[in-house]
N, CA, C and O atoms as a Maestro MAE file, in Angstrom:
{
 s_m_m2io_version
 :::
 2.0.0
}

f_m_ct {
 s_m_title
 :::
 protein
 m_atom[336] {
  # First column is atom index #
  i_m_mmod_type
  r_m_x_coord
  r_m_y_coord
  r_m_z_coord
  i_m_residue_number
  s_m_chain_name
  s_m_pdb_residue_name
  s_m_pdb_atom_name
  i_m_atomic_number
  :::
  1 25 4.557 -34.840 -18.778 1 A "UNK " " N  " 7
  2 3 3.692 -33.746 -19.188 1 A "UNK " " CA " 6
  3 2 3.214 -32.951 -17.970 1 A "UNK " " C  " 6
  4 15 3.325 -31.730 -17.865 1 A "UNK " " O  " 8
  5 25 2.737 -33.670 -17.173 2 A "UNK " " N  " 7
  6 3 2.133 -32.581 -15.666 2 A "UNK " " CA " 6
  7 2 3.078 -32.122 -15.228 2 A "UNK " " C  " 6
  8 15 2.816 -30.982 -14.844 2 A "UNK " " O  " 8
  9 25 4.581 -32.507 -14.976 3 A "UNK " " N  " 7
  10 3 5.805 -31.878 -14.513 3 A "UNK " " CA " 6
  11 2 5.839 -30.388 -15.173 3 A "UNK " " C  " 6
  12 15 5.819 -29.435 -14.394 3 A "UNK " " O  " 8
  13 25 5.902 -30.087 -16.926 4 A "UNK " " N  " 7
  14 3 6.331 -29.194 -17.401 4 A "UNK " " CA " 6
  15 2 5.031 -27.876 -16.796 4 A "UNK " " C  " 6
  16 15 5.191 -26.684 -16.536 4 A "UNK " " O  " 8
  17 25 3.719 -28.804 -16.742 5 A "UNK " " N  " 7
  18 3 2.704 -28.019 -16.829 5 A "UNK " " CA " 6
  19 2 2.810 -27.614 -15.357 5 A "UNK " " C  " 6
  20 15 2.348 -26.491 -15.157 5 A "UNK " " O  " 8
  21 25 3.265 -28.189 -14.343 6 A "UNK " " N  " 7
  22 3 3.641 -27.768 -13.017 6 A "UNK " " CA " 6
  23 2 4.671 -26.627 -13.293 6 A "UNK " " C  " 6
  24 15 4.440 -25.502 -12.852 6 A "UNK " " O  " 8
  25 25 5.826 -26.894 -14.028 7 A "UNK " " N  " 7
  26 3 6.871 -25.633 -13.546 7 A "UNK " " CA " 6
  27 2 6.215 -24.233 -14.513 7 A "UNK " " C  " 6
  28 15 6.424 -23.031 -14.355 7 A "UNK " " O  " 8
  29 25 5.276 -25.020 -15.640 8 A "UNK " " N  " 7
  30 3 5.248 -23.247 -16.246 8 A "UNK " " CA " 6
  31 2 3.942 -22.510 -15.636 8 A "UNK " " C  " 6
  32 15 3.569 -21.382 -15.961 8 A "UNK " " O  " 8
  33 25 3.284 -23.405 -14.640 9 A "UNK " " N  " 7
  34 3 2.685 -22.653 -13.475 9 A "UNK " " CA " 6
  35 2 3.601 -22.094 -12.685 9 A "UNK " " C  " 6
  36 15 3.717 -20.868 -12.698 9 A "UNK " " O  " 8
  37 25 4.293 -22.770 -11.981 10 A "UNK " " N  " 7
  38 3 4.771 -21.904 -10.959 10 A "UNK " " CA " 6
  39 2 5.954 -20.728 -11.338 10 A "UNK " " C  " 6
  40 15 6.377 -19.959 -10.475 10 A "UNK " " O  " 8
  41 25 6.377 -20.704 -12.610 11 A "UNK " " N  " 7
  42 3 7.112 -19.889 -13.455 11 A "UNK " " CA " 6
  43 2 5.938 -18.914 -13.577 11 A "UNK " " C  " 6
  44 15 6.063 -17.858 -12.955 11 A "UNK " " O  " 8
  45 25 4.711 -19.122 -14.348 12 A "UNK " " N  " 7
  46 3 3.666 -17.900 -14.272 12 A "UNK " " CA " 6
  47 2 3.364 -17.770 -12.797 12 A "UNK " " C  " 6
  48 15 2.414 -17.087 -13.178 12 A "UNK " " O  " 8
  49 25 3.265 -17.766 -11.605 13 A "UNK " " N  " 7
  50 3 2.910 -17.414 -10.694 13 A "UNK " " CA " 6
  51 2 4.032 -16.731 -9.792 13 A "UNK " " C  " 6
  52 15 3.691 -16.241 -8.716 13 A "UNK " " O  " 8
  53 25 5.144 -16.694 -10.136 14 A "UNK " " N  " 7
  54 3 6.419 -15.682 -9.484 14 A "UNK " " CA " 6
  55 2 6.207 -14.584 -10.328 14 A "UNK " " C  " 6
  56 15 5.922 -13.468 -9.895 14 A "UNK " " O  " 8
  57 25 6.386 -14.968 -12.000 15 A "UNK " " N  " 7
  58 3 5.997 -13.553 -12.495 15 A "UNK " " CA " 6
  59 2 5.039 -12.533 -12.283 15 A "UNK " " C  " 6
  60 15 5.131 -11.335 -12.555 15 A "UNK " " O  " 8
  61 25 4.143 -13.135 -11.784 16 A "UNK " " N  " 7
  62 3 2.815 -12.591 -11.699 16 A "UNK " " CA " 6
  63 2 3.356 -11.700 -9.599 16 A "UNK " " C  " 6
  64 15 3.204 -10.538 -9.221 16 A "UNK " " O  " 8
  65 25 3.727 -12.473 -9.105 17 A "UNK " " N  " 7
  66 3 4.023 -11.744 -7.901 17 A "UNK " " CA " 6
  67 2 4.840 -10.862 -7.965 17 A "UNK " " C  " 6
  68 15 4.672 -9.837 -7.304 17 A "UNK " " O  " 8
  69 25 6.025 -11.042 -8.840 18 A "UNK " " N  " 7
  70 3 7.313 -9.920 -9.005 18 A "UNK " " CA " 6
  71 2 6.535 -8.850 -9.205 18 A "UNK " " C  " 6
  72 15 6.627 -7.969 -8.351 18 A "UNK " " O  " 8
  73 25 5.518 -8.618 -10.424 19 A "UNK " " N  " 7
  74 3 4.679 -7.992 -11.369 19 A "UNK " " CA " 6
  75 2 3.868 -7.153 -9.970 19 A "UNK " " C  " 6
  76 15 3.896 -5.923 -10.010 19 A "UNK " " O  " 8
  77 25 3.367 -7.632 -9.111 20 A "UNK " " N  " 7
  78 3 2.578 -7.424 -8.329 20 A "UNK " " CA " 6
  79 2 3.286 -6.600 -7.364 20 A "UNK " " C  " 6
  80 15 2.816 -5.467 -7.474 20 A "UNK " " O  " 8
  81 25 4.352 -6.624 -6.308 21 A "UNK " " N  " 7
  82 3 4.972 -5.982 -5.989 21 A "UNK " " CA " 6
  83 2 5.650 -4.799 -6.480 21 A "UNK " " C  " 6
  84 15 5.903 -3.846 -5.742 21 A "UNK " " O  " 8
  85 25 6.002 -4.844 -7.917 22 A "UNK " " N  " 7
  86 3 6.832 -3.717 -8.438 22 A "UNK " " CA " 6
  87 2 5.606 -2.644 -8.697 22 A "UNK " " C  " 6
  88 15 5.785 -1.436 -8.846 22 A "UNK " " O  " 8
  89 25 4.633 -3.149 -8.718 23 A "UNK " " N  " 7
  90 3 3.518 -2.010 -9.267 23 A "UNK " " CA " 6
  91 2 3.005 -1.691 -7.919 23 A "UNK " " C  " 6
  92 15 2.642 -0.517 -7.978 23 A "UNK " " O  " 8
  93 25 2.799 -2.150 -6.751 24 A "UNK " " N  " 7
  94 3 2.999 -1.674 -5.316 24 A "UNK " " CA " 6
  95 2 3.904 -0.982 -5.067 24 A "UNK " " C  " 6
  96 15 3.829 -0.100 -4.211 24 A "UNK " " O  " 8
  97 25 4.835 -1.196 -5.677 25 A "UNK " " N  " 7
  98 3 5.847 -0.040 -4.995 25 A "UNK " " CA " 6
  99 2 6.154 0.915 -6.157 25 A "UNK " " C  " 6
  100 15 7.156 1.593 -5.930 25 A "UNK " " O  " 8
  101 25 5.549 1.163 -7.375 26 A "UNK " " N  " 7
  102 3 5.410 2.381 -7.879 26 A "UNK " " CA " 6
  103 2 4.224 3.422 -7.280 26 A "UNK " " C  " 6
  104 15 4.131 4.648 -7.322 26 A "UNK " " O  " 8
  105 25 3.391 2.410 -6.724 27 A "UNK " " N  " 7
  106 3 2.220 3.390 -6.659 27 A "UNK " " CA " 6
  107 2 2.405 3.993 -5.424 27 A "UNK " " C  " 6
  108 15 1.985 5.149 -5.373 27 A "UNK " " O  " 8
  109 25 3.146 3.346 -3.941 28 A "UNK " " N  " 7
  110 3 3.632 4.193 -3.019 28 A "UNK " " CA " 6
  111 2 4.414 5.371 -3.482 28 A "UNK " " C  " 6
  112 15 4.054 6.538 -3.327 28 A "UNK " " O  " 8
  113 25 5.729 4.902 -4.178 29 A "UNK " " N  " 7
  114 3 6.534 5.776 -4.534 29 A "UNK " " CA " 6
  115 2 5.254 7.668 -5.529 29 A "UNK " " C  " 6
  116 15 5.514 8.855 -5.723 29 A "UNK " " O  " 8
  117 25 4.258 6.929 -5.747 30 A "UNK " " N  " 7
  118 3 3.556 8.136 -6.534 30 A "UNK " " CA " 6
  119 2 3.158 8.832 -5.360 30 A "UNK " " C  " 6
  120 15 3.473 10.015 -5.232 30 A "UNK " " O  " 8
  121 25 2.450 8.189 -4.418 31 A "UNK " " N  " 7
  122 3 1.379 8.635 -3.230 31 A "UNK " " CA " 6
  123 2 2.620 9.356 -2.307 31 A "UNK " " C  " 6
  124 15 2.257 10.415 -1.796 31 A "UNK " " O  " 8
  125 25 4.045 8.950 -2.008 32 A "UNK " " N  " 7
  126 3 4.669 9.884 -1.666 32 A "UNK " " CA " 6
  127 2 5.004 10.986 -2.228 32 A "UNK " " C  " 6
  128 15 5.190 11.965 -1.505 32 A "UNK " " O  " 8
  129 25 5.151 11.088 -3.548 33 A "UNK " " N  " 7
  130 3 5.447 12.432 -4.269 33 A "UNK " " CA " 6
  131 2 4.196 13.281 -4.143 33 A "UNK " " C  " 6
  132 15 4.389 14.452 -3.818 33 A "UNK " " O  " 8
  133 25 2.872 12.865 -4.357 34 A "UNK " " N  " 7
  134 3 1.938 13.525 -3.979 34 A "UNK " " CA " 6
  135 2 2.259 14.347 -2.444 34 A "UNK " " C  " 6
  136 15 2.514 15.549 -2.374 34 A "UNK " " O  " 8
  137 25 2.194 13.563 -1.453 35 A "UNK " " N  " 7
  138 3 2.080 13.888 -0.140 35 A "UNK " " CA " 6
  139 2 3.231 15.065 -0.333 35 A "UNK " " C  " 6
  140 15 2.761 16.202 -0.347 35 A "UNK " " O  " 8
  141 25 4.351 14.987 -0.450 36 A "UNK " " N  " 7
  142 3 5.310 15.838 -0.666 36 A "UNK " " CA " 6
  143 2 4.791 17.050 -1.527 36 A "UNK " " C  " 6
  144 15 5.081 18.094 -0.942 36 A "UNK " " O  " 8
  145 25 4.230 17.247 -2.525 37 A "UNK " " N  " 7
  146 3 3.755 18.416 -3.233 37 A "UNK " " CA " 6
  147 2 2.791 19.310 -2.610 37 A "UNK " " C  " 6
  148 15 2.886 20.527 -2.772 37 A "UNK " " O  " 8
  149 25 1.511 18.582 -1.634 38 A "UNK " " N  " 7
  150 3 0.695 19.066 -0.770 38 A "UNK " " CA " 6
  151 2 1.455 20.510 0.064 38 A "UNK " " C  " 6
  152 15 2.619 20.504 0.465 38 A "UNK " " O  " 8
  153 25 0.839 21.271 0.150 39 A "UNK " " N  " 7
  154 3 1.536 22.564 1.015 39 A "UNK " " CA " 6
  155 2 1.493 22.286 2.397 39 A "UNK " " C  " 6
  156 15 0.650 21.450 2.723 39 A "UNK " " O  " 8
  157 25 2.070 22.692 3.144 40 A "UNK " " N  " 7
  158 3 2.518 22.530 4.945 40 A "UNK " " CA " 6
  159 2 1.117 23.337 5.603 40 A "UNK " " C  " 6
  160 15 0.831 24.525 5.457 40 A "UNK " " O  " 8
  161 25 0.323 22.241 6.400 41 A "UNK " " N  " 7
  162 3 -0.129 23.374 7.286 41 A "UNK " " CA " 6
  163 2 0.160 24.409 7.853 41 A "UNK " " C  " 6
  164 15 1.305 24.723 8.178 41 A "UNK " " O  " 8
  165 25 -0.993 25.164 8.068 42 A "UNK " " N  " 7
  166 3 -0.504 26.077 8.986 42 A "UNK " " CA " 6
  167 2 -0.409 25.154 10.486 42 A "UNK " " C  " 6
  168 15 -1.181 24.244 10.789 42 A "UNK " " O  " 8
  169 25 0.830 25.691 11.373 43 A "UNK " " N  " 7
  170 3 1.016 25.496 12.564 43 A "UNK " " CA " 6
  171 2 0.009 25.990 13.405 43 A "UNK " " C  " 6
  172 15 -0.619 26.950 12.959 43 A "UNK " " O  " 8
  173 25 -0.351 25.495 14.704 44 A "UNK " " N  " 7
  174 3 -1.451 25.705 15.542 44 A "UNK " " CA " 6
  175 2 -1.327 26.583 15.922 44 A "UNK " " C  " 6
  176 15 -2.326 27.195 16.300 44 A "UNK " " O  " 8
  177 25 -0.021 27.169 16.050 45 A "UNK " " N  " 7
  178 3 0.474 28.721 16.787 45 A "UNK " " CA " 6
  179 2 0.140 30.222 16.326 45 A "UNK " " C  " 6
  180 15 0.052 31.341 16.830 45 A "UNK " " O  " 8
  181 25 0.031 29.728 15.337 46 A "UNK " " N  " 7
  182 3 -0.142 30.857 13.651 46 A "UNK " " CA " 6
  183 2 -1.802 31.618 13.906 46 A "UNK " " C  " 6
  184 15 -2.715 30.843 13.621 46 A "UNK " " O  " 8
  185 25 -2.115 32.603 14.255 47 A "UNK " " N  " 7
  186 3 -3.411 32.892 13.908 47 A "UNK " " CA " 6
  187 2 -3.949 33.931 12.497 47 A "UNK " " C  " 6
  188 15 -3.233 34.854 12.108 47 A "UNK " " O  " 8
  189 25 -4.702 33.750 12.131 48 A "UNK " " N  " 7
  190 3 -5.292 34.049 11.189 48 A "UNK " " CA " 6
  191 2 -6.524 34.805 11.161 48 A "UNK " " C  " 6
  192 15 -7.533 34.245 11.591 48 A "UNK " " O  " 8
  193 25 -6.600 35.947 10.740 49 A "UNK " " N  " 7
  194 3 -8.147 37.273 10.695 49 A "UNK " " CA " 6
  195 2 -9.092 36.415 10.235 49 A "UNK " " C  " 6
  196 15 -8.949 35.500 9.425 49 A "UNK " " O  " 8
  197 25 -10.242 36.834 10.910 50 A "UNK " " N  " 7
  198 3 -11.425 36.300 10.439 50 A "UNK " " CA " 6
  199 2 -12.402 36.885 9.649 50 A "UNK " " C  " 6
  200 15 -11.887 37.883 9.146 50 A "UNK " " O  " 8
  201 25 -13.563 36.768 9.283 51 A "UNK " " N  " 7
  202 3 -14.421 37.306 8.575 51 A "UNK " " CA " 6
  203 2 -15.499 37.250 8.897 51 A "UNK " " C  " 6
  204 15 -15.795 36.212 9.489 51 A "UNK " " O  " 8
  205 25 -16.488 38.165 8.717 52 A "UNK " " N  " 7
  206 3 -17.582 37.672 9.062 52 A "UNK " " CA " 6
  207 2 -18.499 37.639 8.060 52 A "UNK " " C  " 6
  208 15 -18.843 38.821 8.029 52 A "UNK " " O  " 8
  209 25 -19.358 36.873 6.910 53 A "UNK " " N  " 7
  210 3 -20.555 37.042 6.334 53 A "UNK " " CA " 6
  211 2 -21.194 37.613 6.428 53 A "UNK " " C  " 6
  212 15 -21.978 37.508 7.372 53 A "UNK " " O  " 8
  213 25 -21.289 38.585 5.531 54 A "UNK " " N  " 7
  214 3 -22.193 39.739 5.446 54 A "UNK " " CA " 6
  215 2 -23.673 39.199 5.489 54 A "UNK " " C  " 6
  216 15 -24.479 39.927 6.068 54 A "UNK " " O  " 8
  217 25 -24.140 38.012 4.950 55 A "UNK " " N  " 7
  218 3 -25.760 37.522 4.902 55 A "UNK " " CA " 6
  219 2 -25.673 36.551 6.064 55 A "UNK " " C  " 6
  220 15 -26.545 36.956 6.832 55 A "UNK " " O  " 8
  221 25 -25.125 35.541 6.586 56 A "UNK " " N  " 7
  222 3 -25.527 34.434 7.587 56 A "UNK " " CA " 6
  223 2 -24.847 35.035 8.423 56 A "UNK " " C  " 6
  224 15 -25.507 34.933 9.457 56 A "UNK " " O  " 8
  225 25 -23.338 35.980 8.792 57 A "UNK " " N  " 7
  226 3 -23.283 36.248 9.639 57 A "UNK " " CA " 6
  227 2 -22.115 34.975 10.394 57 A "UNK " " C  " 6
  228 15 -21.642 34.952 11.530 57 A "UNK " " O  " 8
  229 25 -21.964 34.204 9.469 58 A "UNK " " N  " 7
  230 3 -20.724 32.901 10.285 58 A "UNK " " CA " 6
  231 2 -19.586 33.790 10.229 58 A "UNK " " C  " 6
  232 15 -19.205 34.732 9.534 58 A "UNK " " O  " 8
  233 25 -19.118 33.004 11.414 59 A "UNK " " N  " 7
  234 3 -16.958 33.815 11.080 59 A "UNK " " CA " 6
  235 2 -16.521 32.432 9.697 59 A "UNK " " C  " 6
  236 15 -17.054 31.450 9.180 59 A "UNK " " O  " 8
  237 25 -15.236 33.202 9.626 60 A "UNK " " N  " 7
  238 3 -14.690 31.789 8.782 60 A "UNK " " CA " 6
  239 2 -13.471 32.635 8.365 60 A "UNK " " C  " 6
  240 15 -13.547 33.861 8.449 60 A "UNK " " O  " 8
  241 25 -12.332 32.023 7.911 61 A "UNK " " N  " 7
  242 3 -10.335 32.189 7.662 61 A "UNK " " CA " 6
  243 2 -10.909 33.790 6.986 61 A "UNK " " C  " 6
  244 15 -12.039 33.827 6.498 61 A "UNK " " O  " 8
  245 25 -10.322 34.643 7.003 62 A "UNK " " N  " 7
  246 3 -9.880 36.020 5.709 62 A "UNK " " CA " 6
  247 2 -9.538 35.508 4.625 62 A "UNK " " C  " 6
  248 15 -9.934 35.989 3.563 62 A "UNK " " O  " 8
  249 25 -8.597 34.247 4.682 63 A "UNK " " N  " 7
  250 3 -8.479 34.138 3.292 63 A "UNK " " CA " 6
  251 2 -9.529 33.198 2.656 63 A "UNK " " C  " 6
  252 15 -9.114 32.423 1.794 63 A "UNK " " O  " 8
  253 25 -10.612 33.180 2.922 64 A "UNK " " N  " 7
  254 3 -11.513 32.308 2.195 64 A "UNK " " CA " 6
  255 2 -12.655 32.663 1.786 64 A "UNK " " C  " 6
  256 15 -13.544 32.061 1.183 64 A "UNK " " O  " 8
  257 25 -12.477 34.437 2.445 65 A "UNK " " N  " 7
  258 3 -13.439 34.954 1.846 65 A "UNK " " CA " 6
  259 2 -13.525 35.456 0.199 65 A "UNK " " C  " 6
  260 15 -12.595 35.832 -0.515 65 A "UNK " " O  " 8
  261 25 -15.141 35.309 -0.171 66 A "UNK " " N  " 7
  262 3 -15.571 35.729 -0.965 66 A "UNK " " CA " 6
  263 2 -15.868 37.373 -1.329 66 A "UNK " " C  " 6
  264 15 -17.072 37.629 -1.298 66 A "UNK " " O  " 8
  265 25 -15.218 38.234 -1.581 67 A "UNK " " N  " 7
  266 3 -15.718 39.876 -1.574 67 A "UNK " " CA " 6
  267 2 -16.046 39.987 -2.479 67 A "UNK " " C  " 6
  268 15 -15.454 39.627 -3.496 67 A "UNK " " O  " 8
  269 25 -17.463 40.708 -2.395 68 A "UNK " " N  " 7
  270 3 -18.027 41.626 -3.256 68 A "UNK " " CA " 6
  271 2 -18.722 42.799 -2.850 68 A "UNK " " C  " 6
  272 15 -19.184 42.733 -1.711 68 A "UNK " " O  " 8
  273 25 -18.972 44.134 -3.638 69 A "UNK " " N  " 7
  274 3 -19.731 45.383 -3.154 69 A "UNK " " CA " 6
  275 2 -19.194 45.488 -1.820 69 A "UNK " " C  " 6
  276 15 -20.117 45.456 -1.006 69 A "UNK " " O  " 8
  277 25 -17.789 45.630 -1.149 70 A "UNK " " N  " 7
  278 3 -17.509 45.435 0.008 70 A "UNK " " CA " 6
  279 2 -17.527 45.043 1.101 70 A "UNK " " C  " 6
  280 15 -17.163 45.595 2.139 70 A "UNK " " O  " 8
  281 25 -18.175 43.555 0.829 71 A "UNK " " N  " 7
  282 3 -18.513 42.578 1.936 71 A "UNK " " CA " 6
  283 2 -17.816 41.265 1.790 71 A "UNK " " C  " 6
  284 15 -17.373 40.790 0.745 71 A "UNK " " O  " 8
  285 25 -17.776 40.655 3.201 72 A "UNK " " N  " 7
  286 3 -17.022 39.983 2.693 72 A "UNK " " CA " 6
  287 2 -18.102 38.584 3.118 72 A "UNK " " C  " 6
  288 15 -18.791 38.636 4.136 72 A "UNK " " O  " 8
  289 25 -18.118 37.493 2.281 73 A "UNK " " N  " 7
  290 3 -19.305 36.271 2.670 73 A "UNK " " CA " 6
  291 2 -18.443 35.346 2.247 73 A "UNK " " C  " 6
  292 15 -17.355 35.421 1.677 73 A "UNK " " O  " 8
  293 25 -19.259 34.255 2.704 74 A "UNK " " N  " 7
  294 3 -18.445 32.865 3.115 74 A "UNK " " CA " 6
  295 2 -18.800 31.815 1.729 74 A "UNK " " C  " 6
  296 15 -18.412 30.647 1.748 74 A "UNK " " O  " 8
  297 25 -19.417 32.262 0.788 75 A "UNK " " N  " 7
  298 3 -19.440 31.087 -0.219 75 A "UNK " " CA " 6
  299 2 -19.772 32.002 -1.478 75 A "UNK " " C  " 6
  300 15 -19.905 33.191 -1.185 75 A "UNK " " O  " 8
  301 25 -19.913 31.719 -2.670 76 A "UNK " " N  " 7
  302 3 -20.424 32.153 -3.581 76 A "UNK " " CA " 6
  303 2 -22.048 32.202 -3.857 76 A "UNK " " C  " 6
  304 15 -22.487 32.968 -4.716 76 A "UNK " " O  " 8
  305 25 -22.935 31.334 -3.075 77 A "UNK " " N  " 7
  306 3 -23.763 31.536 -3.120 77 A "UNK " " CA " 6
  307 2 -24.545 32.774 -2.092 77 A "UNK " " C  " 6
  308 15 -25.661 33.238 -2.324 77 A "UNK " " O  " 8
  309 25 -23.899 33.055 -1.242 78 A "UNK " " N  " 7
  310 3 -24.539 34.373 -0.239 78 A "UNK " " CA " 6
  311 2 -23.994 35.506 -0.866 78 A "UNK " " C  " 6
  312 15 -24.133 36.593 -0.306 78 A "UNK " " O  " 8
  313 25 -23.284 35.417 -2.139 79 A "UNK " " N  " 7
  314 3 -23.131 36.757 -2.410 79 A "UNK " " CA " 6
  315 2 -24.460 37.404 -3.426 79 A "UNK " " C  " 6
  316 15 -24.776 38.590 -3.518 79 A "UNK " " O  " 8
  317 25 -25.078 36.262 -4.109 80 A "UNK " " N  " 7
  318 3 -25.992 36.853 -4.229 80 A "UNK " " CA " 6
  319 2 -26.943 37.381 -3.659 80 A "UNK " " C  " 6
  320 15 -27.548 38.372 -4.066 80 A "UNK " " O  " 8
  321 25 -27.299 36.390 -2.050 81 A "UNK " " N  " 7
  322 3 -28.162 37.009 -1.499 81 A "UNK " " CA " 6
  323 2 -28.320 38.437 -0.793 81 A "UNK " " C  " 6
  324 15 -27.288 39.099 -0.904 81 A "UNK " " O  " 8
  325 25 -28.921 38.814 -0.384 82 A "UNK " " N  " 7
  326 3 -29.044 40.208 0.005 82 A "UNK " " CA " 6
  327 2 -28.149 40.143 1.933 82 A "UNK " " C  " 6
  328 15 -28.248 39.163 2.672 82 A "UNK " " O  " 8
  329 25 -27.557 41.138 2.209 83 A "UNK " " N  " 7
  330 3 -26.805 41.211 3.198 83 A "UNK " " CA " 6
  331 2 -27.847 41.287 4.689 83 A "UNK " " C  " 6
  332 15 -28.705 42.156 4.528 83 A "UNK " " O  " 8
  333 25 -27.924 40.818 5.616 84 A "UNK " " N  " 7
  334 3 -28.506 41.781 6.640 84 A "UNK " " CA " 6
  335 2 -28.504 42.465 7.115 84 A "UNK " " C  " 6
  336 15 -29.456 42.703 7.859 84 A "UNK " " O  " 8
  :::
 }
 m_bond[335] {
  # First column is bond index #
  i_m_from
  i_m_to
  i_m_order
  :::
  1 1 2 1
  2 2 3 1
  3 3 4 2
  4 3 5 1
  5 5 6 1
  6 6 7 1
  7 7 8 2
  8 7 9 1
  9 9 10 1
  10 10 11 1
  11 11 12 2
  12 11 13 1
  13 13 14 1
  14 14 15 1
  15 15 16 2
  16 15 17 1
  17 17 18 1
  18 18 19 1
  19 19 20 2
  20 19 21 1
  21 21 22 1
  22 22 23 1
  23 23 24 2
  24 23 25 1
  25 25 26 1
  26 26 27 1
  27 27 28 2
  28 27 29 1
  29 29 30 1
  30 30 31 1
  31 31 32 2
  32 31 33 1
  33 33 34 1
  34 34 35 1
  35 35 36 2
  36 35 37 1
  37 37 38 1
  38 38 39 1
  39 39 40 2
  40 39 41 1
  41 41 42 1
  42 42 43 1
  43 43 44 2
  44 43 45 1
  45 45 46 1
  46 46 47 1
  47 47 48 2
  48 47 49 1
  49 49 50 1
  50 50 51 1
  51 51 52 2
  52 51 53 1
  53 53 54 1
  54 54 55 1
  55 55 56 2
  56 55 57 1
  57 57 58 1
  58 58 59 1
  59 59 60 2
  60 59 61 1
  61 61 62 1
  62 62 63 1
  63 63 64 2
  64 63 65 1
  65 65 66 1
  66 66 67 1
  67 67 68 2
  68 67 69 1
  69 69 70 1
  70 70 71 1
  71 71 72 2
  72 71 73 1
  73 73 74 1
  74 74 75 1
  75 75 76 2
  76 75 77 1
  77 77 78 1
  78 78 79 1
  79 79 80 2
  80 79 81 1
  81 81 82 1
  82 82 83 1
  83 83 84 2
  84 83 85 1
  85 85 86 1
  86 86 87 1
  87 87 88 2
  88 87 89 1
  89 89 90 1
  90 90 91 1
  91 91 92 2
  92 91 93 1
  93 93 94 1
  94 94 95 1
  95 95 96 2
  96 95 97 1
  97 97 98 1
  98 98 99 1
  99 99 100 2
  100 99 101 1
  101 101 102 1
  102 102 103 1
  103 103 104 2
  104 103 105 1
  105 105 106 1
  106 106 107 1
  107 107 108 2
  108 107 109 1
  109 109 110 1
  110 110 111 1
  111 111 112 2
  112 111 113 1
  113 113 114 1
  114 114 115 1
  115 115 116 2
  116 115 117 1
  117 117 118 1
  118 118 119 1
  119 119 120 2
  120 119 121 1
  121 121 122 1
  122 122 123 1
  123 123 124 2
  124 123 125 1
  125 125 126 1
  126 126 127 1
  127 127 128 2
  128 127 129 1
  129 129 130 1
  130 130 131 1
  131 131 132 2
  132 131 133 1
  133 133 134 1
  134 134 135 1
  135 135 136 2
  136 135 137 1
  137 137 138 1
  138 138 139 1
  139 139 140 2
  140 139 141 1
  141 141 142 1
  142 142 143 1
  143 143 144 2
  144 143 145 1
  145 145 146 1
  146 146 147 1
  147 147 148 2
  148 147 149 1
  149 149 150 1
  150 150 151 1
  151 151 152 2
  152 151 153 1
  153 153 154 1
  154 154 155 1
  155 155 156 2
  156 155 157 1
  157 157 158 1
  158 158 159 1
  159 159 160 2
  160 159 161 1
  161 161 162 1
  162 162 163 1
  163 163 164 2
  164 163 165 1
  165 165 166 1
  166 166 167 1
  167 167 168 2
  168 167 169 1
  169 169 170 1
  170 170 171 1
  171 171 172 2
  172 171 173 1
  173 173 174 1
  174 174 175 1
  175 175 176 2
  176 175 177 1
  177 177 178 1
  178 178 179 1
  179 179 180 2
  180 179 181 1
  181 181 182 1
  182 182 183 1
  183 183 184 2
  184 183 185 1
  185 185 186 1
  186 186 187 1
  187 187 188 2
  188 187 189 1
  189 189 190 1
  190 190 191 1
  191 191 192 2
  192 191 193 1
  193 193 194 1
  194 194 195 1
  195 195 196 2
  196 195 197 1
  197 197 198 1
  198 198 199 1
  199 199 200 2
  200 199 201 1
  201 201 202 1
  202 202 203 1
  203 203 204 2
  204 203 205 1
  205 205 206 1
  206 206 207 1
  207 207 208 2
  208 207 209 1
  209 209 210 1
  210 210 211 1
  211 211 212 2
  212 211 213 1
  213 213 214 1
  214 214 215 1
  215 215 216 2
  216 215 217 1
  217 217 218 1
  218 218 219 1
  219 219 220 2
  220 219 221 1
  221 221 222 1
  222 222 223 1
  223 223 224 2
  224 223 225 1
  225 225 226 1
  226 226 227 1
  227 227 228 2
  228 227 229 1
  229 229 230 1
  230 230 231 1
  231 231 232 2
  232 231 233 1
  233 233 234 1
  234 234 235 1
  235 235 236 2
  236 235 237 1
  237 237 238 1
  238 238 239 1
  239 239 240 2
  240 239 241 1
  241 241 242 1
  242 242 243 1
  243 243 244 2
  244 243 245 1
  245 245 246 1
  246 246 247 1
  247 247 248 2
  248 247 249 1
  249 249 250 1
  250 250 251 1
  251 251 252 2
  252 251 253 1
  253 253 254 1
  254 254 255 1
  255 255 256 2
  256 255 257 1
  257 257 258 1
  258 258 259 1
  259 259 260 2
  260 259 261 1
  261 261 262 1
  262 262 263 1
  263 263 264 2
  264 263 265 1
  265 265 266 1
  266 266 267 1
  267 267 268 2
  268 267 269 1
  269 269 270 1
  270 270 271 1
  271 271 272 2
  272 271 273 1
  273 273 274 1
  274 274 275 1
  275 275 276 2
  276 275 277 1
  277 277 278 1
  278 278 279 1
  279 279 280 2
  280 279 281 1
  281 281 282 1
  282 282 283 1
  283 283 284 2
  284 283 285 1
  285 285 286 1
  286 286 287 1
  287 287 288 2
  288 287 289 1
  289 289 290 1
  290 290 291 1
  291 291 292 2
  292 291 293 1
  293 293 294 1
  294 294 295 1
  295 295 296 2
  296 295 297 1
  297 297 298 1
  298 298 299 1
  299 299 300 2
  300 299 301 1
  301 301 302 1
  302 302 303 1
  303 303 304 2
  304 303 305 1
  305 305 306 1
  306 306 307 1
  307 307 308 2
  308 307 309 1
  309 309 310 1
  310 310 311 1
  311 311 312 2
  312 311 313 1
  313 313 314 1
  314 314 315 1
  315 315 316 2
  316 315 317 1
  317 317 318 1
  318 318 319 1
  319 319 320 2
  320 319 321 1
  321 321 322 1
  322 322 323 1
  323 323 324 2
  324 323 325 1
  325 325 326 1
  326 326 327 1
  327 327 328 2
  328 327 329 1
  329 329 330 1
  330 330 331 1
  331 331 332 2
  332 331 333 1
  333 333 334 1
  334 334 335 1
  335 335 336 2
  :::
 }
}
């Protein structure tokens, strides 16, 4: 009796590792397709226009600006505020 109850342990405990590995290596295989879909930085070489906030006045990318009434600000919340 302890013999059988020995092998259908160690029979449940390979399954359980096979099980364990194959779902490790689906979930890499996901986290690479992710990484792959992500867009390419920009290269360090590359420069990019800046902006300046019409209310605080920070620089920050052109393309991240926010425009409105022909200004251009750095978040959605300074566009409400009043410009300096």
């Amino acid at each position: 009796m302890t013999r059988i109850l020995f092998w259908i342990a160690l029979i449940a405990l390979v399954v359980f590792a096979i099980r364990s590995k194959l779902r490790a290596a689906v979930r890499r295989g996901q986290m690479e397709a992710q990484r792959q879909q992500r867009p390419t930085p920009t290269h360090a070489g590359e420069i990019e226009a800046m902006a300046q906030c019409a209310h605080c006045g920070m620089y920050f990318p052109a393309s991240e600006a926010v425009r409105a009434d022909g200004h251009d600000y750095c978040s959605p919340g300074h566009v409400r505020l009043p410009p300096r």
